[in-house]
GUSE-467752 format. One record per residue (C-alpha): residue number from 1; residue in one letter; x, y, z. Coordinates in nm, 3 decimals. Layout:
N
i:NUM	aa:A	u:X	v:Y	w:Z
...
//
This chain:
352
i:1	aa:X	u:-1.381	v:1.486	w:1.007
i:2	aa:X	u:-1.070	v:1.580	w:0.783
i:3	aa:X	u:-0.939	v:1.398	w:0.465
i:4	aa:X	u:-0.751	v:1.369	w:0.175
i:5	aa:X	u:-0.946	v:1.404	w:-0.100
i:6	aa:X	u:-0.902	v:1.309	w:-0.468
i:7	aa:X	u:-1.115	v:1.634	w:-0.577
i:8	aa:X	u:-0.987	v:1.582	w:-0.985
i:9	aa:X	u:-0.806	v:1.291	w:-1.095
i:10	aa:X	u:-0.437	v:1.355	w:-1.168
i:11	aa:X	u:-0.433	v:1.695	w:-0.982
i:12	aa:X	u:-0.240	v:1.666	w:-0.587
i:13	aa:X	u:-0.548	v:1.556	w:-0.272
i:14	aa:X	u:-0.708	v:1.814	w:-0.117
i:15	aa:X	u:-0.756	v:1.848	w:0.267
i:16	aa:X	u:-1.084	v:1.912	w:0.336
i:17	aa:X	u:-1.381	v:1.874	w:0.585
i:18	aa:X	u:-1.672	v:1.641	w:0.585
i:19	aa:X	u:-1.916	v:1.527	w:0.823
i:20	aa:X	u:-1.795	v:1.275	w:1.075
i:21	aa:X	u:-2.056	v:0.971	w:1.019
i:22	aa:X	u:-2.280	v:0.845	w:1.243
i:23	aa:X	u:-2.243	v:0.465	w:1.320
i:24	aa:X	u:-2.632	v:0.320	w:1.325
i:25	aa:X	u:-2.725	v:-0.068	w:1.293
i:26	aa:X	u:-2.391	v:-0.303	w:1.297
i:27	aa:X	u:-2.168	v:0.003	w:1.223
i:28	aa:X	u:-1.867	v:0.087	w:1.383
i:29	aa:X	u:-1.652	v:0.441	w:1.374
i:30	aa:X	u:-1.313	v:0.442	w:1.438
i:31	aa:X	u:-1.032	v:0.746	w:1.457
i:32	aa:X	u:-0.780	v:0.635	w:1.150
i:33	aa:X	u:-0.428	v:0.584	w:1.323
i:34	aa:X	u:-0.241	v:0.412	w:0.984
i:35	aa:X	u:-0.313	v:0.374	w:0.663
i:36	aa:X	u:-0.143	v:0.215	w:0.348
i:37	aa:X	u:-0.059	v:0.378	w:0.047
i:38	aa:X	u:-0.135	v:0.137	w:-0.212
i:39	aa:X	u:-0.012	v:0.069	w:-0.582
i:40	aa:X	u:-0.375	v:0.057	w:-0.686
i:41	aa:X	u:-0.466	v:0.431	w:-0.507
i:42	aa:X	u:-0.281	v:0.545	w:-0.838
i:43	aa:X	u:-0.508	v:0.424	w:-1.042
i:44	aa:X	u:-0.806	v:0.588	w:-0.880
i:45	aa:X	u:-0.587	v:0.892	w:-0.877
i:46	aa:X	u:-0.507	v:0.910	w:-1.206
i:47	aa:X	u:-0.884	v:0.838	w:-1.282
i:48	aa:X	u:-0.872	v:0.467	w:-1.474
i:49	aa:X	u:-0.716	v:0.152	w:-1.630
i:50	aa:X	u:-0.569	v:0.104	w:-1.915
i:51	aa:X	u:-0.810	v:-0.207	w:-2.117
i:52	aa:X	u:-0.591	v:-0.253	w:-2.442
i:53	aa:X	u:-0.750	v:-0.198	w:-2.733
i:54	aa:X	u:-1.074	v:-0.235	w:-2.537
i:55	aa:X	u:-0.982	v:0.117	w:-2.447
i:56	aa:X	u:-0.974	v:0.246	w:-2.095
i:57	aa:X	u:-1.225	v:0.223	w:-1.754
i:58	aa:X	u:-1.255	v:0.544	w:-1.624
i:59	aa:X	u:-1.367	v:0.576	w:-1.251
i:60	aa:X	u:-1.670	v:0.711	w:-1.356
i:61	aa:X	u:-1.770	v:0.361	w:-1.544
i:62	aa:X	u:-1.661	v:0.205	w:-1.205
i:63	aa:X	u:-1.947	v:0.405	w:-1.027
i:64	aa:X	u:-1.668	v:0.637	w:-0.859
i:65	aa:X	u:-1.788	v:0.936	w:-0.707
i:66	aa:X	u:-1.556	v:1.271	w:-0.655
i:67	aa:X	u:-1.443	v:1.412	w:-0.398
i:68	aa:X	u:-1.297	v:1.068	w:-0.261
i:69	aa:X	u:-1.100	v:0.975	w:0.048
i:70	aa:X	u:-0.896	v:0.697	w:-0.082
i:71	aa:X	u:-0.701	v:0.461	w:0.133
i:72	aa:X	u:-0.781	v:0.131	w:0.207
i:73	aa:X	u:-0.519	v:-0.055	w:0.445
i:74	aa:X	u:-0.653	v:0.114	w:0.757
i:75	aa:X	u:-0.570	v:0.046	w:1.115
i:76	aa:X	u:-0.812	v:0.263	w:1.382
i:77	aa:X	u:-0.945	v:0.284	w:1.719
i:78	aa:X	u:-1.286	v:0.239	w:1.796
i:79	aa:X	u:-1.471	v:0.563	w:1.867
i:80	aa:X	u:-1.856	v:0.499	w:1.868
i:81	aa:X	u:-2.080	v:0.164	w:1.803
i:82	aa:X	u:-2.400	v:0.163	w:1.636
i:83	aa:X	u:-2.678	v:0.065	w:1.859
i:84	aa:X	u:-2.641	v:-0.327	w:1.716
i:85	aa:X	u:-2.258	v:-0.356	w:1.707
i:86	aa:X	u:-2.121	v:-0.569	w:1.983
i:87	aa:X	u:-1.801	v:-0.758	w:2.009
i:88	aa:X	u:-1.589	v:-0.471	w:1.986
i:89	aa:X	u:-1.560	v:-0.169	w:2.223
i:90	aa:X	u:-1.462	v:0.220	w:2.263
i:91	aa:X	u:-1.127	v:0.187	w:2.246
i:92	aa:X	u:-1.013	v:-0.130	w:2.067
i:93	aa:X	u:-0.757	v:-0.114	w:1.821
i:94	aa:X	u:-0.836	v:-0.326	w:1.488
i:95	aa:X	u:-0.763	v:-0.353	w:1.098
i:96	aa:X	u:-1.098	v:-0.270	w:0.891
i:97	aa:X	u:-1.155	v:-0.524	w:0.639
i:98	aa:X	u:-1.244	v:-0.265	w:0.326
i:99	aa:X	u:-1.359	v:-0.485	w:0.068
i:100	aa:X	u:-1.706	v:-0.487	w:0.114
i:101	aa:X	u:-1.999	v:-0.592	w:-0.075
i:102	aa:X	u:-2.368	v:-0.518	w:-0.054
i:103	aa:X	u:-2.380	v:-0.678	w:0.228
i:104	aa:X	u:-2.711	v:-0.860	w:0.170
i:105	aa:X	u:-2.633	v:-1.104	w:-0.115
i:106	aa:X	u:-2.542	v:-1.454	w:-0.084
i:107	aa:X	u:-2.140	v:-1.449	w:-0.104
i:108	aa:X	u:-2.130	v:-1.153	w:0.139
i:109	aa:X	u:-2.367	v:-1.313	w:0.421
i:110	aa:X	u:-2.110	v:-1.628	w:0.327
i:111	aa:X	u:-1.781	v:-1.425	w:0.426
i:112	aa:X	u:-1.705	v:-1.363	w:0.038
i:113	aa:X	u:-1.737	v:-1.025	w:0.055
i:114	aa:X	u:-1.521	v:-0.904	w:-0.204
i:115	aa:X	u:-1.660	v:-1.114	w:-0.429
i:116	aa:X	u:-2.000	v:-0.935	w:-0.399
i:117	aa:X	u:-2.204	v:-0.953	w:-0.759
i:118	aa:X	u:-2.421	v:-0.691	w:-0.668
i:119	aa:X	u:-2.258	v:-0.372	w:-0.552
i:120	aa:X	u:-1.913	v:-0.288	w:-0.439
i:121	aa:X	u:-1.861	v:-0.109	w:-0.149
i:122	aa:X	u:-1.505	v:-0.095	w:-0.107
i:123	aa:X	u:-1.343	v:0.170	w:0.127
i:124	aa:X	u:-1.139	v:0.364	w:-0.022
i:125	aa:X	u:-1.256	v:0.335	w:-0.343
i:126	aa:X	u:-1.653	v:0.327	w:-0.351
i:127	aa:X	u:-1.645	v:0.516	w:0.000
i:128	aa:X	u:-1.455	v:0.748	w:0.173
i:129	aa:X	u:-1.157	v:0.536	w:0.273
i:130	aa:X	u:-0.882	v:0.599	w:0.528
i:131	aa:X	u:-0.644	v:0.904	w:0.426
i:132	aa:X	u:-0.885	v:1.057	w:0.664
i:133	aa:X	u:-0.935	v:1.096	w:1.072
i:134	aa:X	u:-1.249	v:0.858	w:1.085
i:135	aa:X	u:-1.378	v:0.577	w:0.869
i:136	aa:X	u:-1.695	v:0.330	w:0.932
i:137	aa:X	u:-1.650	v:-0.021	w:0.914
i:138	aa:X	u:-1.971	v:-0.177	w:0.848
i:139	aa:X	u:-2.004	v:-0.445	w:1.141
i:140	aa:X	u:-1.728	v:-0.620	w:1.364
i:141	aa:X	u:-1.695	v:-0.869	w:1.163
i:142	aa:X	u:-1.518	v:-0.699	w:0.920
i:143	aa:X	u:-1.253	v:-0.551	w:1.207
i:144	aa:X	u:-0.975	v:-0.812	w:1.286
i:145	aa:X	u:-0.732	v:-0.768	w:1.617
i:146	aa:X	u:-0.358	v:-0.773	w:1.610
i:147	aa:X	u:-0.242	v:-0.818	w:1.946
i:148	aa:X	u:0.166	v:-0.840	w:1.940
i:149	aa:X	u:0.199	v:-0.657	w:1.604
i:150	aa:X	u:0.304	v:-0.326	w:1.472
i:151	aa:X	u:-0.002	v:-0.157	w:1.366
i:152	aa:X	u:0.173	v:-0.018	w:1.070
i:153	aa:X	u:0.277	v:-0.324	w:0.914
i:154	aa:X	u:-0.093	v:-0.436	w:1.036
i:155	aa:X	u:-0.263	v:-0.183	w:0.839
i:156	aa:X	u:-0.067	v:-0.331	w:0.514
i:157	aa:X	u:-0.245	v:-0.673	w:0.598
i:158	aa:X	u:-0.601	v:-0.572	w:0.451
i:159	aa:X	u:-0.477	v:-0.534	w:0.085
i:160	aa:X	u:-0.090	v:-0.686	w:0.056
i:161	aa:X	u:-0.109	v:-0.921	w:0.284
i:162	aa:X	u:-0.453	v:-1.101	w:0.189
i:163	aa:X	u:-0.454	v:-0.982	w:-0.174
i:164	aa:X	u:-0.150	v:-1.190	w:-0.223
i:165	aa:X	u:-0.229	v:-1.453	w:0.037
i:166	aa:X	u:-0.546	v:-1.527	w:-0.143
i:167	aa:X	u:-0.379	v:-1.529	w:-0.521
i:168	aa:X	u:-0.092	v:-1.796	w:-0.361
i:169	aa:X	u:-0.403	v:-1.988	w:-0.213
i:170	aa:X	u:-0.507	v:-2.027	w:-0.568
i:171	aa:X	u:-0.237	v:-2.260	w:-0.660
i:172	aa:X	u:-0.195	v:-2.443	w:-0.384
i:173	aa:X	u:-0.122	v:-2.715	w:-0.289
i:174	aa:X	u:0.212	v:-2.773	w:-0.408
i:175	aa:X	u:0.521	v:-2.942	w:-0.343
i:176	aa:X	u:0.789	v:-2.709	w:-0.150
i:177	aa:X	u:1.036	v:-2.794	w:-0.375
i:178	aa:X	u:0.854	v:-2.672	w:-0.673
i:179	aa:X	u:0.920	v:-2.323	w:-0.844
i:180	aa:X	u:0.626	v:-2.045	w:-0.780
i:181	aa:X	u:0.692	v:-1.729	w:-1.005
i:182	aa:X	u:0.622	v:-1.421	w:-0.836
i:183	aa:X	u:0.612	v:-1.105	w:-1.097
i:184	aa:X	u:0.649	v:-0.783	w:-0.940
i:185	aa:X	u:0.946	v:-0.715	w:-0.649
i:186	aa:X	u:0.722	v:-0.434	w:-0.500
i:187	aa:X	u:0.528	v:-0.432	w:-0.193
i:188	aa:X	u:0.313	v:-0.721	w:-0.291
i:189	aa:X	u:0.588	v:-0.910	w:-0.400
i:190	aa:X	u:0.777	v:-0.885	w:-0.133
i:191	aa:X	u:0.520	v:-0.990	w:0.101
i:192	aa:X	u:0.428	v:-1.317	w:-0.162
i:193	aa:X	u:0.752	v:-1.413	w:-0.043
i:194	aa:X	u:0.699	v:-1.420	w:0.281
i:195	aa:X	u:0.379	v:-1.581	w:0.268
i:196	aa:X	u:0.562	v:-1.804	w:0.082
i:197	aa:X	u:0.766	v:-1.878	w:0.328
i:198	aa:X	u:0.511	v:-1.839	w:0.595
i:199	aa:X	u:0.365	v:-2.165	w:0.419
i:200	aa:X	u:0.662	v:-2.377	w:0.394
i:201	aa:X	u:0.756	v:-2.296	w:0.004
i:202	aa:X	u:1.129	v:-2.351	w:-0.095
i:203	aa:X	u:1.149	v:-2.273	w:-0.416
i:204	aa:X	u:1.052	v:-1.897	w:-0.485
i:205	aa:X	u:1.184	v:-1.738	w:-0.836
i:206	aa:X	u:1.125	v:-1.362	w:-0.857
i:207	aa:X	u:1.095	v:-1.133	w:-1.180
i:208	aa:X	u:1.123	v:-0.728	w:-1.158
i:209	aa:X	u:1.304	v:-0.463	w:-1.457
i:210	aa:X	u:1.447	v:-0.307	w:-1.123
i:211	aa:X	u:1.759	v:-0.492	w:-1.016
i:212	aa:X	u:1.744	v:-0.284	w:-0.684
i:213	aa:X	u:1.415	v:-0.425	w:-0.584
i:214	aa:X	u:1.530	v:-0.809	w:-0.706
i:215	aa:X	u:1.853	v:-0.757	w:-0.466
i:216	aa:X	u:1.534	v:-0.697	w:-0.170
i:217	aa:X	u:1.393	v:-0.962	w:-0.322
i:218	aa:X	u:1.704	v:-1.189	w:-0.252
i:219	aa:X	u:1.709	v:-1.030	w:0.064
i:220	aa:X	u:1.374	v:-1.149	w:0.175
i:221	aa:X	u:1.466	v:-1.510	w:0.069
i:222	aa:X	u:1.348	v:-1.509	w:-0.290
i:223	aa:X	u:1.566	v:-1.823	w:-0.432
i:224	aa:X	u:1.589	v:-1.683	w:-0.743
i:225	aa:X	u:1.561	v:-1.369	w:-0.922
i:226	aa:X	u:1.530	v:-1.261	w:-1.315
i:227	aa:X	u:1.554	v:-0.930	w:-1.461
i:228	aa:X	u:1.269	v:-0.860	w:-1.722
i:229	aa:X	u:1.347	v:-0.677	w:-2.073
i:230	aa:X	u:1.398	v:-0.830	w:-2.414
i:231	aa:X	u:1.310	v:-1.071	w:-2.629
i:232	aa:X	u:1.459	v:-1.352	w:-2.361
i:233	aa:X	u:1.270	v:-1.330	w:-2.086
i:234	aa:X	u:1.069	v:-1.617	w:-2.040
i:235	aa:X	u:1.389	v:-1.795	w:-2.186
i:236	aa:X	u:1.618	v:-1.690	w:-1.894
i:237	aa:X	u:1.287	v:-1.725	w:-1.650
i:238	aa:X	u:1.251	v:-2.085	w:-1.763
i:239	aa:X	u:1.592	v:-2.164	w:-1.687
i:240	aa:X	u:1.614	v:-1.987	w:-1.355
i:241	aa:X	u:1.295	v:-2.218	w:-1.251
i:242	aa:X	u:1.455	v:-2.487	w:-1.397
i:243	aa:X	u:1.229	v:-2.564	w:-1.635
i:244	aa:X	u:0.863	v:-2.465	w:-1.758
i:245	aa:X	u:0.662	v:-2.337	w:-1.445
i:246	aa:X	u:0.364	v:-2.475	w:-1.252
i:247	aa:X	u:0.242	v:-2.123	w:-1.141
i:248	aa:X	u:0.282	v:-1.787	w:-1.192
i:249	aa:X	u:0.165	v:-1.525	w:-0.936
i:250	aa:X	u:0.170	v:-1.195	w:-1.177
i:251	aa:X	u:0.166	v:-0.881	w:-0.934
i:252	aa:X	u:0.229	v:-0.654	w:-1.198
i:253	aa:X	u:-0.043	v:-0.779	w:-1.482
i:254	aa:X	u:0.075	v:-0.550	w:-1.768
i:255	aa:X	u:0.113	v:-0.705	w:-2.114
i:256	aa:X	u:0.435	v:-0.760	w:-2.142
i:257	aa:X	u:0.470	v:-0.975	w:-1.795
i:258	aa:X	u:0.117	v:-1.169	w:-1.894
i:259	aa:X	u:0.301	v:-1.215	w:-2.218
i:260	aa:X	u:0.607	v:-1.376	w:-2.046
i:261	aa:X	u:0.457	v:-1.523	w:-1.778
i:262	aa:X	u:0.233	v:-1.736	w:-2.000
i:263	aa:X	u:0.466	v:-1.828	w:-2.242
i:264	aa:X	u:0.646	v:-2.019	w:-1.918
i:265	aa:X	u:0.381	v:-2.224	w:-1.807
i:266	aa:X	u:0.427	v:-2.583	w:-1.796
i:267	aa:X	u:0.134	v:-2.811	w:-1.911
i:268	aa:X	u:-0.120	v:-2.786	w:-1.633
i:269	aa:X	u:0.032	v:-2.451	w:-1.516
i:270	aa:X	u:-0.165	v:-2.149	w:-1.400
i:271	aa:X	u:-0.121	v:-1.830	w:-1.392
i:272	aa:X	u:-0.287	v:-1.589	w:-1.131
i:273	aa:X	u:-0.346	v:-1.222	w:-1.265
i:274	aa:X	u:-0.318	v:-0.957	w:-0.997
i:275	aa:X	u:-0.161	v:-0.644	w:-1.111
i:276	aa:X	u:-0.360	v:-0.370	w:-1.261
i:277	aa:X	u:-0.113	v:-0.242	w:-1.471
i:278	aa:X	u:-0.344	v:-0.232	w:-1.747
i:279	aa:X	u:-0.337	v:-0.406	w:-2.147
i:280	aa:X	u:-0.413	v:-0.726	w:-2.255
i:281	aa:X	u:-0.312	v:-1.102	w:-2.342
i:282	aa:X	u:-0.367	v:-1.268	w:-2.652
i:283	aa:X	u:-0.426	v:-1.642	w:-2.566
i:284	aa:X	u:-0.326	v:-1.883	w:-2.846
i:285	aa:X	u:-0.632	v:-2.100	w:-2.770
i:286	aa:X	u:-0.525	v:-2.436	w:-2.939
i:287	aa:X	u:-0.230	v:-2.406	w:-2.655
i:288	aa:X	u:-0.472	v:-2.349	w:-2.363
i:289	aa:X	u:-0.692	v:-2.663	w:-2.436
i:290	aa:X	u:-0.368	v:-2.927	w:-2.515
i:291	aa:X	u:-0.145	v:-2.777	w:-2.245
i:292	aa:X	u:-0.476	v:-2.758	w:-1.967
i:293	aa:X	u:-0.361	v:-2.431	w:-1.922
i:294	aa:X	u:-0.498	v:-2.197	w:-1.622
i:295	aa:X	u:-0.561	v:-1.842	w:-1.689
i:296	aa:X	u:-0.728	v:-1.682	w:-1.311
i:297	aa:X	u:-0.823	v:-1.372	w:-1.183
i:298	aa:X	u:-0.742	v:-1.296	w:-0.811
i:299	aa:X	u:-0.941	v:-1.034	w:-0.632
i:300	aa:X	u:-0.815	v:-0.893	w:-0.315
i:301	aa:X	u:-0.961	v:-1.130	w:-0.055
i:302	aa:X	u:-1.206	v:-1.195	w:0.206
i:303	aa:X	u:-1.212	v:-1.143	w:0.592
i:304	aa:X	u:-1.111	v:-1.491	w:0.704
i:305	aa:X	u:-0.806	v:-1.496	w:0.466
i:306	aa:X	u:-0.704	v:-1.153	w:0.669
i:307	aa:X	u:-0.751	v:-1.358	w:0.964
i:308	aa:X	u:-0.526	v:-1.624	w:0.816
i:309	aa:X	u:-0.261	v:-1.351	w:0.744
i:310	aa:X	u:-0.293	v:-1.194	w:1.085
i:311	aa:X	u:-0.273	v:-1.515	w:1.284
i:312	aa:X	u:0.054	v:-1.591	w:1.030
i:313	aa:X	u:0.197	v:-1.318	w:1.152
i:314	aa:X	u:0.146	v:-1.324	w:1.513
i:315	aa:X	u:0.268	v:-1.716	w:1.519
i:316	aa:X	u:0.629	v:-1.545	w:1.413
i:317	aa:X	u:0.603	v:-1.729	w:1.066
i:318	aa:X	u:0.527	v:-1.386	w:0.835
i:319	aa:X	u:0.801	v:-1.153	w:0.840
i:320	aa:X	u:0.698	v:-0.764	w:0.860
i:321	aa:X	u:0.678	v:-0.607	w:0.500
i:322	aa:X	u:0.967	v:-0.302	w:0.517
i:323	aa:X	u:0.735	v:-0.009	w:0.633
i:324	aa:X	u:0.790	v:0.327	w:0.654
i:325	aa:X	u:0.600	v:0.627	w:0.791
i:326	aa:X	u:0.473	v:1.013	w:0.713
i:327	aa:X	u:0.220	v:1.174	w:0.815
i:328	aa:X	u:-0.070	v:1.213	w:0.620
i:329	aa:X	u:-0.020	v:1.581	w:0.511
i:330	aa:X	u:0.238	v:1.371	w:0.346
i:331	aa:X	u:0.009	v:1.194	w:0.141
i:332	aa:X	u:0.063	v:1.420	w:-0.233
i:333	aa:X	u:0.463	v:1.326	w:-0.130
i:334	aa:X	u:0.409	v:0.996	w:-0.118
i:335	aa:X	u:0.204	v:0.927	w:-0.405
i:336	aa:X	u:0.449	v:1.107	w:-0.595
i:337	aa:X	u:0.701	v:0.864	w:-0.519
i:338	aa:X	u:0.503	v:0.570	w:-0.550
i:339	aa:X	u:0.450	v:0.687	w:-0.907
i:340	aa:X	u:0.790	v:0.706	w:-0.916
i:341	aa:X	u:0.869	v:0.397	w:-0.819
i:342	aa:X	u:1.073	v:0.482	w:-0.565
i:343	aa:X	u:0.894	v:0.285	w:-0.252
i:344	aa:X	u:1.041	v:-0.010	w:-0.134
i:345	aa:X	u:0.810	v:-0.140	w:0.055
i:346	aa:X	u:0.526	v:-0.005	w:0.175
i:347	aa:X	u:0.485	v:0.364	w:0.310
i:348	aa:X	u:0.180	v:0.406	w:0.583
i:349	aa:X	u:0.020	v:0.719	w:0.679
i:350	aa:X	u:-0.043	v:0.837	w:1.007
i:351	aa:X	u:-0.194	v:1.066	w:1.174
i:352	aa:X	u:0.060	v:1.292	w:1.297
//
């Protein structure tokens, strides 16, 4: 098979040949037709995260192996079965779920794969992922139909969709009227809006430094929008919420937006860290204990929330994320740009 390789971190993906796998037990092969370029690929690309003064994790203390396909929103048609797959045959059209565990351990035989304590797995990142022309899911549970959707915006589902699905799960319930913050007006945050709305929410106040992607923001029916710089941030984020905050879905997860995004929690309020932007938050601790702050991690998410998101979508209630294609010689491009920050939206790969 052919892929995209990260070959040195920071230098432009080489294409280059590697054995097409051989599905055995529960595995299933499929031919890659889209897949996702994701905010996060940089990371592995550049070859770590930024800890604050904890340093930085390089892929190598992640257990990263080079060369790597990355890509990890994938959309494919079924090619081969392993000799115990059934529910799915040659031919069938599905996302691959691609944050997999060990497989064996408690959470993953429960469905919480991503939450695996053992060993991660994930495509893309731990295996050879979907910039490529095949990829092996490891059973059919992990592959999810889409009947009635457009597989591009399907692929997107696997990380965007359930990654902030799952972090909006984490605060719910809560009254429409209510404000949720979402940080970030990128590809994640734009599709936290919709899921948003998807779920009945009202009251939707969205923070980006780019005014171009607050004004898509707006667009997709954010309520609300502040632009982040100085001192008054959280001042002028308070007041566009109309007061101190309940929750705070941080996409971005640098310091500075932890810092602000904090600092505009109401008593009892939580905020969900996403974003691998990289640094760290100093907690004032006496704060955390008489305000019952929530501080929360949000990994990705499991294969029944990308079920959730799916059947969402195909009920008419989940808007498609703006999507646009290149083929996946395109893939150096379009990381550049991404970089850049000059995606709005999502860009998919495919295979022409």
């Amino acid at each position: 098979m052919r892929g995209w390789a990260v070959v040195k971190c920071g230098e432009p993906l080489e294409d280059m040949e590697f054995p097409t796998p051989e599905p055995t037990g529960e595995e299933v092969l499929l031919e890659v037709t889209h897949s996702g370029v994701c905010h996060s690929d940089l990371h592995i690309w550049e070859g770590g995260y930024d800890l604050g003064s904890r340093g930085r994790l390089s892929l190598t203390d992640r257990g990263v192996v080079l060369p790597l396909i990355m890509g990890h929103e994938i959309v494919g048609r079924v090619v081969k079965l392993g000799p115990e797959a059934k529910g799915v045959k040659v031919g069938d059209t599905r996302i691959v779920f691609p944050w997999l565990g060990c497989g064996k351990c408690e959470r993953c035989q429960a469905g919480e794969d991503n939450m695996c304590q053992v060993a991660a797995r994930s495509l893309g990142v731990y295996q050879n992922g979907g910039y490529a022309s095949h990829v092996v899911a490891r059973s059919p549970r992990h592959l999810v139909a889409f009947d009635g959707l457009d597989p591009s915006v399907a692929a997107t589902y696997a990380c965007s969709g359930i990654t902030v699905y799952s972090a909006i799960r984490k605060v719910m319930p809560m009254p429409a009227e209510k404000a949720i913050v979402v940080v970030g007006a990128g590809g994640l945050g734009l599709n936290a809006v919709e899921v948003l709305k998807a779920l009945g929410h009202k009251n939707i106040v969205v923070v980006d430094i780019s005014e171009e992607k607050l004004e898509g923001a707006r667009k997709a029916g954010a309520t609300a929008t502040v632009q982040a710089g100085g001192d008054d941030t959280t001042k002028r984020l308070v007041e566009a919420a109309g007061g101190p905050v309940d929750a705070v879905i941080d996409l971005v997860n640098g310091t500075a937006t932890a810092r602000f995004a904090f600092d505009a929690l109401a008593k009892g309020g939580k905020l969900i860290q996403v974003g691998l932007f990289g640094g760290e938050l100093n907690l004032p601790l006496p704060l955390m204990a008489t305000r019952a702050l929530t501080v929360r991690g949000s990994y990705v998410g499991n294969p029944q929330e990308l079920r959730e998101v799916v059947e969402l979508a195909q009920q008419g209630k989940l808007s498609p994320l703006p999507v646009s294609t290149e083929p996946r010689s395109a893939v150096n491009s379009v990381l550049n740009r991404l970089k850049d920050g000059k995606v709005h939206g999502r860009v998919v790969l495919t295979a022409a």
